[in-house]
Biotite code that builds the C-alpha atoms (Angstrom):
import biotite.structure as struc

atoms = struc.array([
    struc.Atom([-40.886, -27.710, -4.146], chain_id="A", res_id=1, res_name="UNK", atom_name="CA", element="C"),
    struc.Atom([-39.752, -24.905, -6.658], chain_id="A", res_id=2, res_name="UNK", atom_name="CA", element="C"),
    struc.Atom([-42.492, -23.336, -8.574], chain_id="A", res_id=3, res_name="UNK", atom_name="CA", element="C"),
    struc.Atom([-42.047, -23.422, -12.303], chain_id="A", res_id=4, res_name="UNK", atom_name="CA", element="C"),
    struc.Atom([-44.001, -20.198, -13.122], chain_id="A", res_id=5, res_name="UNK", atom_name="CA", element="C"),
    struc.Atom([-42.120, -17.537, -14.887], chain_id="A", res_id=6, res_name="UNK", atom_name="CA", element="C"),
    struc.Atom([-40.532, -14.413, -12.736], chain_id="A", res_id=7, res_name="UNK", atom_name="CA", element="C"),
    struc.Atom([-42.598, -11.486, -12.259], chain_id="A", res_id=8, res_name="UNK", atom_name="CA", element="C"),
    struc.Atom([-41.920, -7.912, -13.204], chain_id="A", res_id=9, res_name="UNK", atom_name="CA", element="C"),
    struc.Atom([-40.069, -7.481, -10.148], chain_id="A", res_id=10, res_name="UNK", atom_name="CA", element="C"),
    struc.Atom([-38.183, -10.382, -9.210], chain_id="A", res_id=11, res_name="UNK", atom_name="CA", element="C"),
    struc.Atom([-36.593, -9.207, -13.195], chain_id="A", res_id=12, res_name="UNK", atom_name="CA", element="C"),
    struc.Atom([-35.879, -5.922, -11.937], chain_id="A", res_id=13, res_name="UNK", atom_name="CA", element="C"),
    struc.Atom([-34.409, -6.868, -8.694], chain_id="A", res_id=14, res_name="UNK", atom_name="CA", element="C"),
    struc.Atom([-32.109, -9.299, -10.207], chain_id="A", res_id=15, res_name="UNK", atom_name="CA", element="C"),
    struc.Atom([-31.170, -7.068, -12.386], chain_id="A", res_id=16, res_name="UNK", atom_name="CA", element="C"),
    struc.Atom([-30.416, -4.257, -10.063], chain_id="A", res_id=17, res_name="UNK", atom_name="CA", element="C"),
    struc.Atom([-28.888, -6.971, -8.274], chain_id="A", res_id=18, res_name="UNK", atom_name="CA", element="C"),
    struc.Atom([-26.382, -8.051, -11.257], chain_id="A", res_id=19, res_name="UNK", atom_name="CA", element="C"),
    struc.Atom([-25.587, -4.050, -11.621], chain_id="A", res_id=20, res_name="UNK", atom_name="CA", element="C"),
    struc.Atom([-24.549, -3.810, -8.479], chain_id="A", res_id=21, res_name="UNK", atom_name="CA", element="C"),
    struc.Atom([-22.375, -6.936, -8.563], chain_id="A", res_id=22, res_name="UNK", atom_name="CA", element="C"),
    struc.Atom([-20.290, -5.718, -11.788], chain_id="A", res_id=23, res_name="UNK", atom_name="CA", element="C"),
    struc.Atom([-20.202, -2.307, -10.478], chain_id="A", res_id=24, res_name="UNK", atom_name="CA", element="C"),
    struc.Atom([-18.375, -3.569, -7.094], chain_id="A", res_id=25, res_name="UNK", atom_name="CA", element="C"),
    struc.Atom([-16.189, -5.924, -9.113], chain_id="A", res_id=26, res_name="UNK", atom_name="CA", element="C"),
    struc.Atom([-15.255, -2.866, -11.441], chain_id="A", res_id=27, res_name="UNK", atom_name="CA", element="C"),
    struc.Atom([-14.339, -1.202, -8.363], chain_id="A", res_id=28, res_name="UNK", atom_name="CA", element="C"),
    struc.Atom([-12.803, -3.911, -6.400], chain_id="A", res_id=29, res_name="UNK", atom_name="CA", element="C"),
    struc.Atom([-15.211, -3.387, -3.554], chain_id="A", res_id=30, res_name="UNK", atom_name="CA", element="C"),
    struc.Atom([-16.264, -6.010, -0.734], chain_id="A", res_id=31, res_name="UNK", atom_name="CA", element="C"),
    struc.Atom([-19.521, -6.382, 0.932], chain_id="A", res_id=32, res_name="UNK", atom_name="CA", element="C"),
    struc.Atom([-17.760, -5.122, 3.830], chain_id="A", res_id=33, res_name="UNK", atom_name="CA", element="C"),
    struc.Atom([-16.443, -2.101, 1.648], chain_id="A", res_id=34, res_name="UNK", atom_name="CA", element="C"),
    struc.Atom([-19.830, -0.750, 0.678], chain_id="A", res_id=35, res_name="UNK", atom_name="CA", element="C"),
    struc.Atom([-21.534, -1.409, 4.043], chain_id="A", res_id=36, res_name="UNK", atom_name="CA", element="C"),
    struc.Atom([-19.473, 1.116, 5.712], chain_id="A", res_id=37, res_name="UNK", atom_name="CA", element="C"),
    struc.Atom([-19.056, 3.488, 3.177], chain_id="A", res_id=38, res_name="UNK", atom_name="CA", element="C"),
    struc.Atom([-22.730, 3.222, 3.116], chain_id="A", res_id=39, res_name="UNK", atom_name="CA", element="C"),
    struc.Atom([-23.674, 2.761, 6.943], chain_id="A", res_id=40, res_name="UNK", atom_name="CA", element="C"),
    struc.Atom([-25.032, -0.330, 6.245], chain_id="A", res_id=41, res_name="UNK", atom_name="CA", element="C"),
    struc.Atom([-24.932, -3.969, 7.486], chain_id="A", res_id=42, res_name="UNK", atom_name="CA", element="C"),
    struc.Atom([-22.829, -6.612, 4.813], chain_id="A", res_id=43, res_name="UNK", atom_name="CA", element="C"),
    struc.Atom([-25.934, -8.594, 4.952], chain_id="A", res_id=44, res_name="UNK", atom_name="CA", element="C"),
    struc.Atom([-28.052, -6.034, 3.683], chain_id="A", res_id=45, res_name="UNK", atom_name="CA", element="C"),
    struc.Atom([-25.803, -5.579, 0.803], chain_id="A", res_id=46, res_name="UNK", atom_name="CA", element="C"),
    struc.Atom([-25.288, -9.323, 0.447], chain_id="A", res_id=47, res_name="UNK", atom_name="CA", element="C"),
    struc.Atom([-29.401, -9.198, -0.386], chain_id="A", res_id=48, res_name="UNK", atom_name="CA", element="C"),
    struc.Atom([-28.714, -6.273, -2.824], chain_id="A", res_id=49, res_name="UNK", atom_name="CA", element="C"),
    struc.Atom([-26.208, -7.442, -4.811], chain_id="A", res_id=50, res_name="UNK", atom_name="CA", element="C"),
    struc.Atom([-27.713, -11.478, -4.866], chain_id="A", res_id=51, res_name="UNK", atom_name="CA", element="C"),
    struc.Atom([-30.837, -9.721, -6.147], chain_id="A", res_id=52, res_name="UNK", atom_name="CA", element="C"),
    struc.Atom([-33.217, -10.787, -3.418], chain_id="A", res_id=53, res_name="UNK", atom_name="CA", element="C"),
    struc.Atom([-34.146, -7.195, -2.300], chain_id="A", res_id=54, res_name="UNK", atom_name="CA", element="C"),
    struc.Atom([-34.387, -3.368, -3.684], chain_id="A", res_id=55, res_name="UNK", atom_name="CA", element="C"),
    struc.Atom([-32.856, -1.054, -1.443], chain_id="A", res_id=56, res_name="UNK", atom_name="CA", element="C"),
    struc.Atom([-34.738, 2.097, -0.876], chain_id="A", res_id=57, res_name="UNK", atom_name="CA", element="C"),
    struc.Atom([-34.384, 4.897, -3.202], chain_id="A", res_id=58, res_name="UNK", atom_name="CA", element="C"),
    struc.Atom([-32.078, 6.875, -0.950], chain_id="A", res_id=59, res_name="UNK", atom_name="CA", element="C"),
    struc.Atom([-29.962, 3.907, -1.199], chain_id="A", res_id=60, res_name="UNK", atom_name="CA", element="C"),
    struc.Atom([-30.401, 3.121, -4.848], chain_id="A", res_id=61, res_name="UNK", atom_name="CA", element="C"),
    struc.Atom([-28.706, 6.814, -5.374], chain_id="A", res_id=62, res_name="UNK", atom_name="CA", element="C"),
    struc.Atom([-25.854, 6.018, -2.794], chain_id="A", res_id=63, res_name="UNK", atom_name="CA", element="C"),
    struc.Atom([-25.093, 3.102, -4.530], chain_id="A", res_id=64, res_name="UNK", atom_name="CA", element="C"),
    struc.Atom([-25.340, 4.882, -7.893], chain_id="A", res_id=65, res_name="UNK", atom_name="CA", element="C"),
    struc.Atom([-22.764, 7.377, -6.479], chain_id="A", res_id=66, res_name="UNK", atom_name="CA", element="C"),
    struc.Atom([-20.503, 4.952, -5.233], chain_id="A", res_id=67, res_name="UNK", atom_name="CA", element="C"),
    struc.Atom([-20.694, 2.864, -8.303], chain_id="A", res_id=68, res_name="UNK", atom_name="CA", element="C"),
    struc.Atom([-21.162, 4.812, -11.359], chain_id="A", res_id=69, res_name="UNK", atom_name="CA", element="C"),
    struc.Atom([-20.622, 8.153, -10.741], chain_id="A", res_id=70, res_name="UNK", atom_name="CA", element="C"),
    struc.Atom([-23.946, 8.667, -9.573], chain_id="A", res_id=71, res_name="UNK", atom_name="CA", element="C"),
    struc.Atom([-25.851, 7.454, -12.649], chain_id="A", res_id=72, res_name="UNK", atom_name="CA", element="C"),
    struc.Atom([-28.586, 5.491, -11.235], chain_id="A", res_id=73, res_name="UNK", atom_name="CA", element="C"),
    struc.Atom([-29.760, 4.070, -14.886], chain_id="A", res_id=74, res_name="UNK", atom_name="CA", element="C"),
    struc.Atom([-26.527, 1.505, -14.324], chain_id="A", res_id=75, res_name="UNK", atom_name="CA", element="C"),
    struc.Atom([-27.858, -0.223, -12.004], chain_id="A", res_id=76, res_name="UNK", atom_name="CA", element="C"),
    struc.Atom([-31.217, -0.659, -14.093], chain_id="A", res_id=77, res_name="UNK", atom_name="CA", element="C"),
    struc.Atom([-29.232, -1.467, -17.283], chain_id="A", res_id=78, res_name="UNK", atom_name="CA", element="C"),
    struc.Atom([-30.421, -5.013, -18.779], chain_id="A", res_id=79, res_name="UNK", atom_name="CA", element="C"),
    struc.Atom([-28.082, -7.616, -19.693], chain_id="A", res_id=80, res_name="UNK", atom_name="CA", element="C"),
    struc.Atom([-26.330, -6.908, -22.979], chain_id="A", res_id=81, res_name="UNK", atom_name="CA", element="C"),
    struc.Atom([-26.987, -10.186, -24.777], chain_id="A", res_id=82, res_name="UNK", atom_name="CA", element="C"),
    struc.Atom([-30.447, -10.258, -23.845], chain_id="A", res_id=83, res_name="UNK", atom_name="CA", element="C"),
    struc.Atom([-30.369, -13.239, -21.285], chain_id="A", res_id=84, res_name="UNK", atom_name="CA", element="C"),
    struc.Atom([-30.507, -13.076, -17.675], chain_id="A", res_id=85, res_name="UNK", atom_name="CA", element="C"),
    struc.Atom([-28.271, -10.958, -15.574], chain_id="A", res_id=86, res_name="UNK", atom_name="CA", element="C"),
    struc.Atom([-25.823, -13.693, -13.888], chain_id="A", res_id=87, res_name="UNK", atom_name="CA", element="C"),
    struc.Atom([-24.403, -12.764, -10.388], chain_id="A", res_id=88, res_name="UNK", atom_name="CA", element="C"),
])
């Protein structure tokens, strides 16, 4: 049974990180696969990342920022620009 109470705090900011890191890959035409070995990591992990179900560490927050957007980690916090929820 899914629970009707509102996100928390968190679950925002992880699906927002999460939405980041989606456009930034698609900007860059990057796979799962792509980023996991650039990044020594498994395609699950970055699966979770980019669905916004987990935050990576912050030594892979920065990685990602590097990879992404030139290293400018405030991308991958950035909200939506109309306001609603970040869509994967």
């Amino acid at each position: 049974m899914m629970s009707s109470q509102a996100p928390t705090e968190r679950q925002m900011l992880t699906q927002t990180f999460g939405a980041n890191v989606d456009r930034g890959m698609r900007a860059k035409g990057l796979t799962n696969r792509d980023v996991g070995k650039i990044m020594d990591r498994s395609e699950m992990e970055i699966s979770r990342w980019r669905r916004g179900l987990h935050l990576p560490v912050p030594a892979n927050q920065a990685a990602l920022a590097d990879i992404l957007f030139d290293g400018d980690l405030g991308e991958l916090y950035k909200p939506a620009k109309n306001g609603r929820k970040p869509t994967a």
